[in-house]
Backbone and ligand atoms as CSV (ligand in chain L), in Angstrom:
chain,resi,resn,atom,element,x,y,z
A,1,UNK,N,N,145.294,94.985,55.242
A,1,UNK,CA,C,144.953,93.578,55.513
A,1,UNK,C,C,146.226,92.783,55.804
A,2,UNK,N,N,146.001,92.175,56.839
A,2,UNK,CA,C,147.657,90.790,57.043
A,2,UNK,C,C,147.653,89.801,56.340
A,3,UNK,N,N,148.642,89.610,55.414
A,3,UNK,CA,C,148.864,88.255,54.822
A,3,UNK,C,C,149.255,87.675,55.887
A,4,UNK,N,N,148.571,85.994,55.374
A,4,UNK,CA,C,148.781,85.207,56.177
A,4,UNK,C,C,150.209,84.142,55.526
A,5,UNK,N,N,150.931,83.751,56.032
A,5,UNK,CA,C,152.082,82.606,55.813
A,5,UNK,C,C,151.243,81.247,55.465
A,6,UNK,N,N,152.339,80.708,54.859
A,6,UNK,CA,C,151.914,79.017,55.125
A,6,UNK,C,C,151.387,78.513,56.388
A,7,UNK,N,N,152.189,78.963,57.623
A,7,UNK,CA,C,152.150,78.245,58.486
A,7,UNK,C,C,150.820,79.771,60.022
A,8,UNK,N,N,150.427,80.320,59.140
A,8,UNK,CA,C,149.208,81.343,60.030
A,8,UNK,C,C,148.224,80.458,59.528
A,9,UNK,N,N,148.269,79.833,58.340
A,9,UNK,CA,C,146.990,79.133,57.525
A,9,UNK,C,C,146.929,77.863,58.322
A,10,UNK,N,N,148.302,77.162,58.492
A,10,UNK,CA,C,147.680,75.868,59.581
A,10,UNK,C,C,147.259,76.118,60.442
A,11,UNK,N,N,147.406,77.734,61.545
A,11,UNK,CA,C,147.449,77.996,62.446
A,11,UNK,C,C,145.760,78.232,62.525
A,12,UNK,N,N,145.246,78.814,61.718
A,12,UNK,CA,C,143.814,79.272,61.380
A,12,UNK,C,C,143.068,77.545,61.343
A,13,UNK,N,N,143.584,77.343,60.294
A,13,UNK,CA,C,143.333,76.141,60.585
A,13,UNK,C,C,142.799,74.528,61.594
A,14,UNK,N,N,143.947,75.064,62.118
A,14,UNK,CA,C,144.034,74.351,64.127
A,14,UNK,C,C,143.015,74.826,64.817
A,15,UNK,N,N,142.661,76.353,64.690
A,15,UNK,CA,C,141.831,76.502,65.866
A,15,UNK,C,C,140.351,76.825,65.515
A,16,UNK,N,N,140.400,77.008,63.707
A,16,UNK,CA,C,138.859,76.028,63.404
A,16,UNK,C,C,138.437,74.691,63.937
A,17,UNK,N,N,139.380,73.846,63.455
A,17,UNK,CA,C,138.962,72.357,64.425
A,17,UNK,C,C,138.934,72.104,65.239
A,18,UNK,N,N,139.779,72.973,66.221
A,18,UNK,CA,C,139.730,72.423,67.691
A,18,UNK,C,C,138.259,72.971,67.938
A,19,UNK,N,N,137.856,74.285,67.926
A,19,UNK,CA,C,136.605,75.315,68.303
A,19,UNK,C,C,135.444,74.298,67.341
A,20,UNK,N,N,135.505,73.982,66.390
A,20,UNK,CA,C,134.084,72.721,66.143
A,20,UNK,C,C,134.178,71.322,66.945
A,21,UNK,N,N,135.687,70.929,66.971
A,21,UNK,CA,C,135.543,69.447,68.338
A,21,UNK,C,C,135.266,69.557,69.395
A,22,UNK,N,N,135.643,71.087,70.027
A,22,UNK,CA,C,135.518,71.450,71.478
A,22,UNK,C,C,133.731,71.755,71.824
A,23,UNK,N,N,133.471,72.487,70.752
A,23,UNK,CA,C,132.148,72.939,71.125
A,23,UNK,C,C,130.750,71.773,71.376
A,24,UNK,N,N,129.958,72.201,71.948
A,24,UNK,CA,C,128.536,71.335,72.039
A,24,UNK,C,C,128.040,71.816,70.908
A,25,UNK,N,N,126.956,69.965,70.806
A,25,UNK,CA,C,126.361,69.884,69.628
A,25,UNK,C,C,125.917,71.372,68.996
A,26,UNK,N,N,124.880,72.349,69.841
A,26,UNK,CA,C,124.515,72.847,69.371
A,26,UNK,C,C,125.362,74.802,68.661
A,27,UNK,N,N,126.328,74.192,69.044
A,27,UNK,CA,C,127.338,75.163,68.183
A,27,UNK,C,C,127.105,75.220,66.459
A,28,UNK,N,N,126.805,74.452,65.732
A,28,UNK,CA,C,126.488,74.159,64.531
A,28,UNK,C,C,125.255,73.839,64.649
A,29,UNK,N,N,124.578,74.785,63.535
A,29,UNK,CA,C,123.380,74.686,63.133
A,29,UNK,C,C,123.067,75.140,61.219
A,30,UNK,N,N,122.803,74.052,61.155
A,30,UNK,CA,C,122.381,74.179,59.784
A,30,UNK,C,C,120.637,74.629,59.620
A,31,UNK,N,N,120.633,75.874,58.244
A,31,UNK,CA,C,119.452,77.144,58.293
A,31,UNK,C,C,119.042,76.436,56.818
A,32,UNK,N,N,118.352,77.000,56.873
A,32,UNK,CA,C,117.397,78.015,55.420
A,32,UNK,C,C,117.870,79.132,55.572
A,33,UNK,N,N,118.968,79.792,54.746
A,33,UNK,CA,C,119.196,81.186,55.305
A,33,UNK,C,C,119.507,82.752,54.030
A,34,UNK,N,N,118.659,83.839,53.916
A,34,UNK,CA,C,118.975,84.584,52.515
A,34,UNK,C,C,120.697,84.451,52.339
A,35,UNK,N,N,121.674,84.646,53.123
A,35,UNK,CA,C,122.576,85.102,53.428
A,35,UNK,C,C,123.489,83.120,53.306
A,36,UNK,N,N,124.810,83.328,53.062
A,36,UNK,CA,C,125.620,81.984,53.546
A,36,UNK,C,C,125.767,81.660,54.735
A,37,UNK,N,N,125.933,82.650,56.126
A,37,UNK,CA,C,125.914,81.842,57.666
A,37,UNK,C,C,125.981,83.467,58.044
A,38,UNK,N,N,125.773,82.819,59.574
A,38,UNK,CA,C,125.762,83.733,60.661
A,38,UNK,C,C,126.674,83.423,61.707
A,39,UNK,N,N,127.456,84.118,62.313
A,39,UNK,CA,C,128.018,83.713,63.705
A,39,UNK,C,C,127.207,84.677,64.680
A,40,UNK,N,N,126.588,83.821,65.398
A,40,UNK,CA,C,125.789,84.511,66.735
A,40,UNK,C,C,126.970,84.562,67.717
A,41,UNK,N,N,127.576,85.741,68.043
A,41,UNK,CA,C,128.519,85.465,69.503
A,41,UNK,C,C,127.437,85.331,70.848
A,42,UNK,N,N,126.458,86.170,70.664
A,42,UNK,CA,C,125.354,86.145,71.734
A,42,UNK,C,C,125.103,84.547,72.237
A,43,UNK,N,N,124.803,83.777,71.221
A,43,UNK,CA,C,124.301,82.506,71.459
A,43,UNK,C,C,125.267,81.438,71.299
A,44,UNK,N,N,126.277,81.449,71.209
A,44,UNK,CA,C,127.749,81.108,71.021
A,44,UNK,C,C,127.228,79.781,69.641
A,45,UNK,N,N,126.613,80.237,68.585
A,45,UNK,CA,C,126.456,79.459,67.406
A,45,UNK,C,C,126.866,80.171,66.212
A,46,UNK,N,N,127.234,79.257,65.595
A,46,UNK,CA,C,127.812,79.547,64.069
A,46,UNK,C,C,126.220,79.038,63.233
A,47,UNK,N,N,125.662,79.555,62.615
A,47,UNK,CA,C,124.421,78.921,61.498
A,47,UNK,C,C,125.065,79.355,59.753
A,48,UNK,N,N,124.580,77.997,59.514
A,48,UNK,CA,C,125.266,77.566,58.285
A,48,UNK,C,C,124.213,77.338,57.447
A,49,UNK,N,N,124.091,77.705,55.995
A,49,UNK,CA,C,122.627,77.407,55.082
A,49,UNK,C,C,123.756,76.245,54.208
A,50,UNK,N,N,123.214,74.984,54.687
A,50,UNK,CA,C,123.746,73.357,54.120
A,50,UNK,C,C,123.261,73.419,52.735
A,51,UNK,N,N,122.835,74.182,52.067
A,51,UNK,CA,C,122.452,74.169,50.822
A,51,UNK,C,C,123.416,75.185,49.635
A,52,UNK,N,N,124.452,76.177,50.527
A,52,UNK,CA,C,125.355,76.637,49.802
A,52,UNK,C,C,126.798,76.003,49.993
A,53,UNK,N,N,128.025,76.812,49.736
A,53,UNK,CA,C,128.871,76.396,50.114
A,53,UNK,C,C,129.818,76.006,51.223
A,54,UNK,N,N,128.930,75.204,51.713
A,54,UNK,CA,C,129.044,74.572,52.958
A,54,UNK,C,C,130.384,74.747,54.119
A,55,UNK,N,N,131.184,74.324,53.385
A,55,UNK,CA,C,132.835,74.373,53.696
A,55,UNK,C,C,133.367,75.346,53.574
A,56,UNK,N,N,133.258,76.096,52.797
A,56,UNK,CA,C,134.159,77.819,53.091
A,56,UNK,C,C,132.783,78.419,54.077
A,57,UNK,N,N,131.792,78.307,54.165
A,57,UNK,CA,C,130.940,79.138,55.124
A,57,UNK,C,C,131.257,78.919,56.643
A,58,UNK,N,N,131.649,77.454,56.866
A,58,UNK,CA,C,131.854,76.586,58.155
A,58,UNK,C,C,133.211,77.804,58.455
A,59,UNK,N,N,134.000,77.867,57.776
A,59,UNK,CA,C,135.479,78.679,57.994
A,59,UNK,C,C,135.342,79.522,58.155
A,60,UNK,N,N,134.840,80.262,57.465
A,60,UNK,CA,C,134.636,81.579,57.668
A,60,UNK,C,C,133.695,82.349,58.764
A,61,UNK,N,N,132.646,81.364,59.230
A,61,UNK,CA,C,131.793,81.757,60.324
A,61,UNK,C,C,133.236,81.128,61.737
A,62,UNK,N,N,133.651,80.606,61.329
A,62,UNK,CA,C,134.755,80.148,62.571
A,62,UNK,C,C,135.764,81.197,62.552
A,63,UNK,N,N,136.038,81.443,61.710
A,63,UNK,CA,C,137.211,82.547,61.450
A,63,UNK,C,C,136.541,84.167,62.453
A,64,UNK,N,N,135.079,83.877,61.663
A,64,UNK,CA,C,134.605,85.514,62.607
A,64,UNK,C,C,134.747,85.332,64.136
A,65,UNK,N,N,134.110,84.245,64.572
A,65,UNK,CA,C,134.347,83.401,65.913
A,65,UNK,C,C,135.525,83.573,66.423
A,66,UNK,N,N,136.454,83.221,65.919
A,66,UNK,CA,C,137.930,83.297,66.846
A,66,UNK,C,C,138.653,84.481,66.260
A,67,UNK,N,N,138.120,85.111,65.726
A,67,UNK,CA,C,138.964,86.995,65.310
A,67,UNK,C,C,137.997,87.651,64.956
A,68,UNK,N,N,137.165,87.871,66.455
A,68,UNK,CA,C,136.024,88.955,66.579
A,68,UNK,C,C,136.791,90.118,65.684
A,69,UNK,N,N,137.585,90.525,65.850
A,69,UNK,CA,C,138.306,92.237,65.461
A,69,UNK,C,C,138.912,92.315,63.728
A,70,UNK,N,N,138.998,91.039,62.836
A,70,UNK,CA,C,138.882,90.946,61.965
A,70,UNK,C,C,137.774,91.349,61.109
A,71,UNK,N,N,138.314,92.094,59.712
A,71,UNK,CA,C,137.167,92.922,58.843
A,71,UNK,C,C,137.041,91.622,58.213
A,72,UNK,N,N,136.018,92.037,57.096
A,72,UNK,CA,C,134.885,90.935,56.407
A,72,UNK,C,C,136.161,90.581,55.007
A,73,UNK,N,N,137.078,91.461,54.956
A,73,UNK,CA,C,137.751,91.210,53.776
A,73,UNK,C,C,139.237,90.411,54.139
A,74,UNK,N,N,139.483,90.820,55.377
A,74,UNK,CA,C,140.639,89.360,55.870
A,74,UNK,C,C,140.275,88.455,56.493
A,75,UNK,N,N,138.510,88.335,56.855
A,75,UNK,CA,C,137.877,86.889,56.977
A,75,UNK,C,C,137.849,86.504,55.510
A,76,UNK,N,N,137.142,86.857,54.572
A,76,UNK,CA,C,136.977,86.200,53.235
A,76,UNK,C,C,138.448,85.595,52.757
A,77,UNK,N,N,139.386,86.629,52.939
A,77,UNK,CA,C,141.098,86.246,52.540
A,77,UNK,C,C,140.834,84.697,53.544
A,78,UNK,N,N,141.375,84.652,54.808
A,78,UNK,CA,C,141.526,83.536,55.666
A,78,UNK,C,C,140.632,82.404,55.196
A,79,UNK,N,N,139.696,82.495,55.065
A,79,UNK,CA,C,138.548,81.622,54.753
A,79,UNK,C,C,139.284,80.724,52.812
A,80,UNK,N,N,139.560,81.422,51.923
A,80,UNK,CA,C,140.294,81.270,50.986
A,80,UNK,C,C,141.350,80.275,51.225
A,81,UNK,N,N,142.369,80.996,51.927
A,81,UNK,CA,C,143.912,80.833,52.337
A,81,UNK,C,C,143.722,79.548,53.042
A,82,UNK,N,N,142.667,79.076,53.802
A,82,UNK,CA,C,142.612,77.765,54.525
A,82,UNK,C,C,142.081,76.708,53.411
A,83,UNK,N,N,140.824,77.180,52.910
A,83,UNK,CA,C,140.149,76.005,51.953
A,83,UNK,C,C,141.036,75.454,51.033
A,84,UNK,N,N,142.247,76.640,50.703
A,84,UNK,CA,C,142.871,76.373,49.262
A,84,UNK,C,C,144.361,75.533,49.913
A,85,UNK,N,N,144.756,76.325,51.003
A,85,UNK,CA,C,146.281,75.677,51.592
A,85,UNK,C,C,146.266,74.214,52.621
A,86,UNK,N,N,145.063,74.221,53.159
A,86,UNK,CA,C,145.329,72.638,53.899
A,86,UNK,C,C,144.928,71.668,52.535
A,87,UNK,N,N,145.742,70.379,53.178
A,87,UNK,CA,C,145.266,69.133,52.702
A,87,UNK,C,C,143.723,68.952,52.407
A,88,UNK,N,N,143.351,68.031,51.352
A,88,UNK,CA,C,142.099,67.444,51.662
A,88,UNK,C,C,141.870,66.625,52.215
A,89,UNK,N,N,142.803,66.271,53.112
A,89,UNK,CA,C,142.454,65.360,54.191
A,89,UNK,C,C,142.043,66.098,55.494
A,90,UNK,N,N,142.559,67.243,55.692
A,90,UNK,CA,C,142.381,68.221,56.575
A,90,UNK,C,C,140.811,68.785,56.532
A,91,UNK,N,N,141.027,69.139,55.248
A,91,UNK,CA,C,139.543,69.943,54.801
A,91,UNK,C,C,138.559,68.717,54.847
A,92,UNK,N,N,138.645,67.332,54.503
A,92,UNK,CA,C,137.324,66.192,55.110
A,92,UNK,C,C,137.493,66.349,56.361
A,93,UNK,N,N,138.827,66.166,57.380
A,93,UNK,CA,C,138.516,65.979,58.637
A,93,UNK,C,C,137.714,67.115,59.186
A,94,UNK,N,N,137.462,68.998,58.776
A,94,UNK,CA,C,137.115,69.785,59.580
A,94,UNK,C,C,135.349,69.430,59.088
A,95,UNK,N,N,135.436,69.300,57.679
A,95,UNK,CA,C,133.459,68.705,57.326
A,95,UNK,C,C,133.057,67.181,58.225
A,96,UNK,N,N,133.767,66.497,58.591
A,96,UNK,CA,C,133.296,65.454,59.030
A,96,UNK,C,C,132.715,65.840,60.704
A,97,UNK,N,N,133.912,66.520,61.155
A,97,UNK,CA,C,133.734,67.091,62.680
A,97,UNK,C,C,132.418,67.759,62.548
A,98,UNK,N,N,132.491,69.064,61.569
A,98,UNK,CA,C,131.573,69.744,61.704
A,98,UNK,C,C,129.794,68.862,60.847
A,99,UNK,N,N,129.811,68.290,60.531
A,99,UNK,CA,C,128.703,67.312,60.250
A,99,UNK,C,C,128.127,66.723,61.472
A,100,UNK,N,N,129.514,65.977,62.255
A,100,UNK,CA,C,128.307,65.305,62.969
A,100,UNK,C,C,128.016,66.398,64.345
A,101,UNK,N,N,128.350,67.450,64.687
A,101,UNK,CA,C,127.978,68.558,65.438
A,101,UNK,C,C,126.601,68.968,64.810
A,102,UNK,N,N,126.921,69.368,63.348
A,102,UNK,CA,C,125.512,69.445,63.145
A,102,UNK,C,C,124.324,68.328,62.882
A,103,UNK,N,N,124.824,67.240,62.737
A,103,UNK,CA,C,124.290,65.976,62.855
A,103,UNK,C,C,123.178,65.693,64.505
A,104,UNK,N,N,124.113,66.023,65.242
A,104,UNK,CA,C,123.905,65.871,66.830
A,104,UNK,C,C,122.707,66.941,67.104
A,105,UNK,N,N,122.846,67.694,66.387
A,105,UNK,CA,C,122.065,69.663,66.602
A,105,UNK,C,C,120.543,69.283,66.459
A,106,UNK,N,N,120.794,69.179,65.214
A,106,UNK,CA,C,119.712,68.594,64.185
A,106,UNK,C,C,118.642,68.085,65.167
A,107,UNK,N,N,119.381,66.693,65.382
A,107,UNK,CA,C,118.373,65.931,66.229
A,107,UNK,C,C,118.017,65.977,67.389
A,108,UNK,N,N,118.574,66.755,68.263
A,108,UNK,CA,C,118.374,67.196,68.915
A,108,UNK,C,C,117.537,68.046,69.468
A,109,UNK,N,N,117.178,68.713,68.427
A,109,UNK,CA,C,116.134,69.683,68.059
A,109,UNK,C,C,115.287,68.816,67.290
A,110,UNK,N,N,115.087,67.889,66.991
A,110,UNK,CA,C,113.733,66.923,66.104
A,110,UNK,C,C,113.283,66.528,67.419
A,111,UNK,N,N,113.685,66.050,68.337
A,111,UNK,CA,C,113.641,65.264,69.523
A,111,UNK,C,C,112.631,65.978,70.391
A,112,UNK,N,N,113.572,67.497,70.944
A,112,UNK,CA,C,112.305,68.217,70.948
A,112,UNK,C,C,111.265,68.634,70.560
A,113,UNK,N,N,111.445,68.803,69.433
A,113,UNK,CA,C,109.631,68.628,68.872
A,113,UNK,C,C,108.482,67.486,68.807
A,114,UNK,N,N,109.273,66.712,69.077
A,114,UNK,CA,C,108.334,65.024,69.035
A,114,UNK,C,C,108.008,64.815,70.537
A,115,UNK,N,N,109.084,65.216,71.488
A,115,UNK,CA,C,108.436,65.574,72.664
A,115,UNK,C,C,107.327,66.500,72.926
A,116,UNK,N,N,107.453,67.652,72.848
A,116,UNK,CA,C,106.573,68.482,72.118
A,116,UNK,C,C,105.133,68.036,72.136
A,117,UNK,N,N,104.846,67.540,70.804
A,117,UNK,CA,C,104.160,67.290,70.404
A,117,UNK,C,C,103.211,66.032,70.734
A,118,UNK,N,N,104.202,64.862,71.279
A,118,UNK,CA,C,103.619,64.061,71.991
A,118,UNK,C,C,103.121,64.297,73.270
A,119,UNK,N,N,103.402,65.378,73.745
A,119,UNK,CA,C,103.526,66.329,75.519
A,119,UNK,C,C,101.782,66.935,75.151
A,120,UNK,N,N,101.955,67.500,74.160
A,120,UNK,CA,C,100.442,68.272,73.400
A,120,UNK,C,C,99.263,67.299,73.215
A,121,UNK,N,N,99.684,66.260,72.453
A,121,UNK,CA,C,99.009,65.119,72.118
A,121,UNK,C,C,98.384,64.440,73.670
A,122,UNK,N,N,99.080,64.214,74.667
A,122,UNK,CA,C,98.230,63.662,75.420
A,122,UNK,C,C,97.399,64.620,76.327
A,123,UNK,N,N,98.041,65.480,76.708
A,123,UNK,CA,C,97.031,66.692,76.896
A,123,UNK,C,C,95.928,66.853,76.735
A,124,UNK,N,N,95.914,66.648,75.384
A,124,UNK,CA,C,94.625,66.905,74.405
A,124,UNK,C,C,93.279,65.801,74.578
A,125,UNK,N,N,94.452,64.629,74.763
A,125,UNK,CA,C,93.676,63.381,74.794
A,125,UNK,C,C,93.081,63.054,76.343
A,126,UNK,N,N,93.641,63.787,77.392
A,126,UNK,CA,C,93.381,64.153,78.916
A,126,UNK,C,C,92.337,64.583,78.888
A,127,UNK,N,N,91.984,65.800,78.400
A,127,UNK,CA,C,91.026,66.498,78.082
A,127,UNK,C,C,89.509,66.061,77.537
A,128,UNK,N,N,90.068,65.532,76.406
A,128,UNK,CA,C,88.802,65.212,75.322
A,128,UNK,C,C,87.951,63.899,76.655
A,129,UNK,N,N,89.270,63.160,77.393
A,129,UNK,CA,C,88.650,62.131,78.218
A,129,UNK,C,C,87.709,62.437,79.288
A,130,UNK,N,N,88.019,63.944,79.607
A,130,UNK,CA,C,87.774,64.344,81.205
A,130,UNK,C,C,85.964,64.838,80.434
A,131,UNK,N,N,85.942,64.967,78.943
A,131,UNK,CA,C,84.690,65.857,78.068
A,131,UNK,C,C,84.116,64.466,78.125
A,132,UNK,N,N,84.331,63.600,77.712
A,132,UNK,CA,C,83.371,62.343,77.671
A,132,UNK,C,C,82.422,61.558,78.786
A,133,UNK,N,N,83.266,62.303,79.801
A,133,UNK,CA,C,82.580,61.259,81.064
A,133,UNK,C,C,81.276,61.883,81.207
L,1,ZN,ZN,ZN,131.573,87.413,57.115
């Protein structure tokens, strides 16, 4: 496994945040999930279960993301080495980024379903009209 330096940890660091500022909303997605997260490379999403530990999962699904060729035990190290070595000003700024990505996701996906559903709803109501005459 590679130890990382002080300064591989900012480096890890940097290109967690840039890869959650850079990405579209739907890069972050918060689950119901058995497991703490998933990184889909297929679907270029990280899924996060907002009900565990939120902030080392966000890292560590980013960490798999930008070091496909990394094992599960110098992601868990990196994932550590960042939560514990940046600032907490660092560590609010990467939850705040990554909030409102998943903030944006979220609704985005509510949106569609109310479309959806209102799309269904008149349909229905097309119908029932075209039965009455
Ligand atoms: Zn992992």
């Amino acid at each position: 496994m590679k130890r990382l330096t002080k300064k591989d940890v900012q480096n890890v660091y940097n290109r967690c945040l840039s890869l959650v500022r850079r990405k579209p909303a739907e890069f972050v997605v918060f689950k119901k999930l058995k497991i703490c997260g998933w990184c889909l490379y297929e679907d270029d999403t990280v899924v996060i279960d907002h009900r565990k530990d939120m902030l080392r999962t966000a890292y560590h699904e980013c960490i798999h993301y930008l070091f496909p060729d990394w094992s599960e035990t110098q992601v868990i190290y990196a994932e550590s080495r960042v939560v514990n070595g940046v600032s907490i000003l660092d560590n609010i700024r990467f939850l705040k980024h990554l909030a409102a990505k998943a903030y944006k996701s979220a609704l985005q996906k509510d949106l569609q379903i109310r479309r959806a559903r209102r799309k269904k709803k008149l349909k229905n109501e097309a119908r029932n009209n075209r039965r009455h005459r």
